[in-house]
C-alpha positions as CSV (number, residue, x, y, z in Angstrom):
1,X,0.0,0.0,0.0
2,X,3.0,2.3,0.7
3,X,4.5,1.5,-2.3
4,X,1.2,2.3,-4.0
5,X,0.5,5.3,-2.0
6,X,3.8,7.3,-2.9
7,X,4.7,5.3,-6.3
8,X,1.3,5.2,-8.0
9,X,1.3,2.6,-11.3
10,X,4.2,2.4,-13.8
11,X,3.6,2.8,-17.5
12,X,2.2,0.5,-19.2
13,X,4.3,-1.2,-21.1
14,X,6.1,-2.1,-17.5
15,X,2.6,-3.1,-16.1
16,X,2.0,-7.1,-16.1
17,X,-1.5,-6.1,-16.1
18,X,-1.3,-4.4,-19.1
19,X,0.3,-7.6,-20.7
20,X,-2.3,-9.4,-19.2
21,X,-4.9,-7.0,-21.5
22,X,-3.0,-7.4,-24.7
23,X,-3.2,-11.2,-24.5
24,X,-6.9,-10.8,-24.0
25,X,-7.4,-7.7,-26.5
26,X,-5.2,-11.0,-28.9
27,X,-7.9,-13.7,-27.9
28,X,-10.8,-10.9,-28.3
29,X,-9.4,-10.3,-31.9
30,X,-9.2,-13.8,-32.5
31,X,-12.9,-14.9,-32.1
32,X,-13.9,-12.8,-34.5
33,X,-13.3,-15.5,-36.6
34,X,-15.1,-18.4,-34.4
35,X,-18.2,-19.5,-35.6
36,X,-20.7,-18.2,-33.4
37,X,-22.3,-21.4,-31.9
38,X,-18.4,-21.6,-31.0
39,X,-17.7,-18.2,-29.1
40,X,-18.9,-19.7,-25.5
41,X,-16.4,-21.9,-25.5
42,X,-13.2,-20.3,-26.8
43,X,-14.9,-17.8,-24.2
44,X,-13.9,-20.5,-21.7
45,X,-10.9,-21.5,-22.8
46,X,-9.8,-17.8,-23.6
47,X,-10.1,-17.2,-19.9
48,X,-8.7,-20.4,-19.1
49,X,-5.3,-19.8,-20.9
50,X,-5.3,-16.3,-19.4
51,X,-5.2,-17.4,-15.9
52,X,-2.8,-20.3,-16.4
53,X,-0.6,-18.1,-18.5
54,X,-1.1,-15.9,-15.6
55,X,-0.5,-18.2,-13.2
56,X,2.8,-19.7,-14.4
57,X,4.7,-16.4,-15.0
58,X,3.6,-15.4,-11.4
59,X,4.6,-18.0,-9.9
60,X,8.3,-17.8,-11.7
61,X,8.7,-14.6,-10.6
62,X,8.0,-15.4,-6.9
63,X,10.3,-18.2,-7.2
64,X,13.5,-15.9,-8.6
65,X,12.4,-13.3,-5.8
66,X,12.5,-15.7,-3.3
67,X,16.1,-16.6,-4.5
68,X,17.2,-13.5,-4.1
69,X,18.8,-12.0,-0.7
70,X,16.0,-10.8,1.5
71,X,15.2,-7.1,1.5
72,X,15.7,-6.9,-2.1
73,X,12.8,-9.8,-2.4
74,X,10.8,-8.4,0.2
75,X,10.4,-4.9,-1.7
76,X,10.1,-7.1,-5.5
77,X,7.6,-9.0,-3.8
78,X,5.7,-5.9,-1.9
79,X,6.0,-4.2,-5.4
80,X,4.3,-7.1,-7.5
81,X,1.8,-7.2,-5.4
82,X,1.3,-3.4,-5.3
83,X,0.1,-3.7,-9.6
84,X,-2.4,-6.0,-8.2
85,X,-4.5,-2.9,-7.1
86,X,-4.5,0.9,-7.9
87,X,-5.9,3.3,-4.6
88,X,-4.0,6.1,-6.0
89,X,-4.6,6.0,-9.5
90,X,-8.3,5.3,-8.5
91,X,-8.5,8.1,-6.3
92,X,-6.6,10.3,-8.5
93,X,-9.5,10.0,-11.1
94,X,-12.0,10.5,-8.8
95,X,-10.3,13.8,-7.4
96,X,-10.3,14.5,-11.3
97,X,-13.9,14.9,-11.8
98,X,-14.0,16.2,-8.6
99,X,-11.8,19.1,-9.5
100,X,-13.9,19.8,-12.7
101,X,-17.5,19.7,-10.8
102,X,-15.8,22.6,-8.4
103,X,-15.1,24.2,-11.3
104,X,-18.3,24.0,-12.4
105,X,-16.5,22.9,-15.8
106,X,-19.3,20.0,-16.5
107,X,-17.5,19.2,-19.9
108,X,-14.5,18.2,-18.0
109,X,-16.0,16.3,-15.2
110,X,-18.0,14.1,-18.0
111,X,-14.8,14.1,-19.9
112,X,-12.8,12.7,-17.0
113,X,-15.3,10.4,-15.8
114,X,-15.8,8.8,-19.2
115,X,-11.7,8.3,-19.4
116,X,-11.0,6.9,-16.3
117,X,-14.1,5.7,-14.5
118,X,-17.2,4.3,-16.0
119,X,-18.0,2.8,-19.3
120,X,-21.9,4.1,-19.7
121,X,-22.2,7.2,-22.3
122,X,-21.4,10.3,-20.5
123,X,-22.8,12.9,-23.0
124,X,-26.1,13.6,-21.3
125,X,-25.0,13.8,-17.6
126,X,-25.6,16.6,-15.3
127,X,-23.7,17.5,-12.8
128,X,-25.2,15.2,-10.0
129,X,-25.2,12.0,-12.3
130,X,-22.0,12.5,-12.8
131,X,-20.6,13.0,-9.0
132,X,-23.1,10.0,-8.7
133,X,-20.8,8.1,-11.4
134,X,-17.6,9.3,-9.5
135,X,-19.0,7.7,-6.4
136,X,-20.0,4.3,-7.6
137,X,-17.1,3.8,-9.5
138,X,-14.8,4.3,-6.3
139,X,-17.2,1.8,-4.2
140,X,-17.9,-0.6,-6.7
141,X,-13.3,-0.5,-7.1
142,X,-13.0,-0.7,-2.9
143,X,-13.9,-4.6,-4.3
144,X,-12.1,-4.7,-7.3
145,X,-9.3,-2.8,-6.8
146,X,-8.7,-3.6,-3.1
147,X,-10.4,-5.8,-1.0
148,X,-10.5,-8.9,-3.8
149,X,-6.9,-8.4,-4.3
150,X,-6.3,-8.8,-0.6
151,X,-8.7,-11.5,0.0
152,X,-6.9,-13.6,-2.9
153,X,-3.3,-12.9,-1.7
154,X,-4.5,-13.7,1.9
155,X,-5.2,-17.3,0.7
156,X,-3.2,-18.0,-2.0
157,X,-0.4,-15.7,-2.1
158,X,0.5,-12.9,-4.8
159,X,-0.1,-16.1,-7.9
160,X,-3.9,-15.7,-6.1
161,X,-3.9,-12.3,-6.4
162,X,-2.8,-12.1,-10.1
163,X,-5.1,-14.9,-11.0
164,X,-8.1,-12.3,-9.5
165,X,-6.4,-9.8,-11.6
166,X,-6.5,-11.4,-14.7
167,X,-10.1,-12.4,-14.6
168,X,-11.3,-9.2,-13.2
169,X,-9.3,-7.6,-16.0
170,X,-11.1,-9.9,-18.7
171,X,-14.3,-9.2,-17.5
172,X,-14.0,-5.5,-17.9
173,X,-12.8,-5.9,-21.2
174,X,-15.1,-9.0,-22.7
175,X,-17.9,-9.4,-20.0
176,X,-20.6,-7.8,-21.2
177,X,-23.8,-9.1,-22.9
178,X,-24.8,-7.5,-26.1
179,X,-23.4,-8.5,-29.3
180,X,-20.6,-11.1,-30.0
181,X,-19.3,-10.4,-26.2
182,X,-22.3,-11.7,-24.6
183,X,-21.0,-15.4,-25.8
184,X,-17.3,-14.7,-26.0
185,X,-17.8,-13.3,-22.5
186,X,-19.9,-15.3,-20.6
187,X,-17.7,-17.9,-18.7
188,X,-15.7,-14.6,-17.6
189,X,-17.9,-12.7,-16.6
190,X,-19.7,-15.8,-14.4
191,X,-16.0,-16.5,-13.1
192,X,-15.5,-13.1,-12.1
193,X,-19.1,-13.0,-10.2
194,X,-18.2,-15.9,-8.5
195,X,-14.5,-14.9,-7.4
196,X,-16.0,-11.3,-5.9
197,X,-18.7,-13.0,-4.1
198,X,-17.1,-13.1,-0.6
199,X,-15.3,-10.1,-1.4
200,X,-18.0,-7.9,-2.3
201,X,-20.0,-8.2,0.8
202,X,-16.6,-8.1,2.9
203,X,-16.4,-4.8,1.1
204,X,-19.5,-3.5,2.0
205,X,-18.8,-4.2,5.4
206,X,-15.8,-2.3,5.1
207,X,-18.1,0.7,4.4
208,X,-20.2,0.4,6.9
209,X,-17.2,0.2,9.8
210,X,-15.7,3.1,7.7
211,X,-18.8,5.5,7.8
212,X,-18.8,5.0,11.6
213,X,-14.9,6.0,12.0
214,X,-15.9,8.3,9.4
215,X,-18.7,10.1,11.3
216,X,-20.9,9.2,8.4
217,X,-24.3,7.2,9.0
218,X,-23.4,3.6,9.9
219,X,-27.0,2.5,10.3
220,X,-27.9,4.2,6.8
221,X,-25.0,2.4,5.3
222,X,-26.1,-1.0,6.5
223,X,-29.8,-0.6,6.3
224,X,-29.1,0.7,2.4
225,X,-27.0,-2.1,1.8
226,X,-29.5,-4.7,3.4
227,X,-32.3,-3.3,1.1
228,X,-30.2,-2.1,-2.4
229,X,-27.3,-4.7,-2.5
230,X,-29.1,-6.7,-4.6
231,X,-30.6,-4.3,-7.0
232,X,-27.6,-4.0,-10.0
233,X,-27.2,-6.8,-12.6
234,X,-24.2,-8.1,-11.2
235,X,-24.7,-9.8,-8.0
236,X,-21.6,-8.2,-6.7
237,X,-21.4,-4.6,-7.8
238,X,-24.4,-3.2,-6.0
239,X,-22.9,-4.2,-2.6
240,X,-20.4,-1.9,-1.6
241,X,-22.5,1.2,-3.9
242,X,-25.2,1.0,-1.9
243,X,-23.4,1.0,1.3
244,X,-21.6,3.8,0.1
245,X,-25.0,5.5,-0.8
246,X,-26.5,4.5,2.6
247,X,-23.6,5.8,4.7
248,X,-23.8,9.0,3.0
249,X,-27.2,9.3,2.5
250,X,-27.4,10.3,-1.2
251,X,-28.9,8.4,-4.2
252,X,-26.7,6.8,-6.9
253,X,-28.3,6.0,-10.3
254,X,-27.3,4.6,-13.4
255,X,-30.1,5.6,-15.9
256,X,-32.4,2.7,-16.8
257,X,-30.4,0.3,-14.3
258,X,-30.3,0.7,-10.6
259,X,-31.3,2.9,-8.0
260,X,-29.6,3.0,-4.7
261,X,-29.7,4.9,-1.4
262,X,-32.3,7.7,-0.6
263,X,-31.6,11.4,-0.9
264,X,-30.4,13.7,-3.1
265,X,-27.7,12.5,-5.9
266,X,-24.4,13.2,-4.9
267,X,-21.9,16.7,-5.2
268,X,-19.0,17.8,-4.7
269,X,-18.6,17.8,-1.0
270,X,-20.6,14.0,-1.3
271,X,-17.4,13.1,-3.1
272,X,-15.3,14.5,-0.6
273,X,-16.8,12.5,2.0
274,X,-16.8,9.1,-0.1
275,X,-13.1,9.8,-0.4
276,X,-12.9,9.5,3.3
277,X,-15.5,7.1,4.0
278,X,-13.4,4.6,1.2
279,X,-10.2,5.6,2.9
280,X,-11.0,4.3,5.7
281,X,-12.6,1.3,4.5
282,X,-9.3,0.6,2.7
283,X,-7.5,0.7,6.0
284,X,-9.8,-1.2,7.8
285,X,-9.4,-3.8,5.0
286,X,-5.8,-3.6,5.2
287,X,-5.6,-4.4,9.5
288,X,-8.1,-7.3,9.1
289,X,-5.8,-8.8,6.4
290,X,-2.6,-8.5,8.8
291,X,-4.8,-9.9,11.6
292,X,-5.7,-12.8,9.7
293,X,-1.9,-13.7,8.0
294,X,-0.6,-13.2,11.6
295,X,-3.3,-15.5,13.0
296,X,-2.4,-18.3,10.2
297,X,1.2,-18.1,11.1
């Protein structure tokens, strides 16, 4: 976290993630030229190859770390498993369209929203929409960005947590379902519902215990989560969102999709206090996962 905290991501053509996206962006390219009663399984075995591809380099790098004298594995180590997750470069896009709302430069705020945060056509937003879509997109990331990583590295170790990765990266790329991607992305996008399952709701909790330290509405938080959690497509992505809408008592909306919370949508001091209320919850995430490693050893 340190490491992520001061460093933020590298460029991309350093980022194993990244790598990980051009061998899917490949395999994408590729089933263009399935037959279409074919795309749901080279779906499967797309993701299949990508997580064992994955897997293997991972684990080769862990290996020559581990070989090496101790601090300098210790900080490789750390730093592999800081491009698991991204709280500055998440925050950092957030702050982005935070700027622009205070500036009451609505053109900017869509524009930087639309670049870094959501993928839902930002053309038409007004100003609260688009807080709103600044908020959900930093709850709904607590799970992917933080607390999944975590969970997985807590178990399995940083091959786990690059595994998660992987599939979490697929899905944002190929698990939709219109078009050809609804087949080609199917067994991704059920993979990655599965994998965030535990997470998700351990993420929500994380909101919760962060709006109390917060000062923000605890109660709100859980009683929104208890009622909304369950209202987005995914079975995952509502959970922390409307947490984050309980504990700050505003409504997030995605047009035509979800509604979550009670209250007015979100502004600019809204965002502010998300900020916070995820800040915490990232910490809290962070103790529990040192309390249970230490309790394991």
């Amino acid at each position: 976290m340190a490491l992520d905290l001061a460093l933020g991501d590298p460029p991309n053509r350093w980022h194993p993630v990244a790598w990980i996206g051009s061998l899917i962006s490949g395999g994408r390219r590729l089933a263009e030229r399935i037959p279409p009663r074919l795309l749901t399984a080279y779906g499967a075995g797309l993701i299949l190859a990508v997580a064992a591809v994955t897997l293997a380099g991972s684990l080769a790098v862990v290996a020559m770390s581990r070989a090496m004298p101790w601090p300098i594995g210790l900080v490789l180590e750390a730093w592999l498993l800081k491009l698991t997750f991204s709280l500055r470069g998440l925050i950092s896009a957030v702050w982005e369209a935070r700027d622009a709302l205070a500036a009451a430069d609505l053109g900017s705020a869509r524009a930087a929203v639309a670049r870094h945060l959501v993928s839902r056509p930002v053309a038409t937003l007004d100003a609260g929409a688009t807080a709103s879509a600044a908020v959900e997109s930093l709850s709904e990331n607590l799970t992917d960005s933080w607390v999944a990583p975590l969970c997985f590295f807590v178990v399995g170790g940083l091959p786990a947590a690059f595994v998660y990765r992987a599939v979490n990266t697929a899905d944002a790329m190929i698990g939709y379902r219109e078009g050809l991607l609804g087949e080609l992305g199917w067994a991704t996008a059920r993979l990655d519902d599965l994998l965030n399952l535990l997470p998700s709701r351990l993420g929500a909790l994380a909101v919760v215990a962060g709006a109390g330290l917060t000062r923000e509405s605890a109660t709100d938080a859980w009683r929104a989560w208890r009622r909304d959690g369950r209202l987005t497509e995914s079975p995952n992505a509502g959970q922390t969102m409307a947490a984050m809408a309980g504990a700050l008592r505003v409504t997030l909306e995605k047009h035509e999709h979800y509604r979550l919370g009670a209250g007015a949508p979100p502004d600019v001091a809204a965002i502010d206090r998300s900020v916070r209320v995820f800040a915490a919850a990232a910490g809290l995430g962070l103790v529990a996962a040192l309390v249970v490693l230490r309790a394991w050893r």
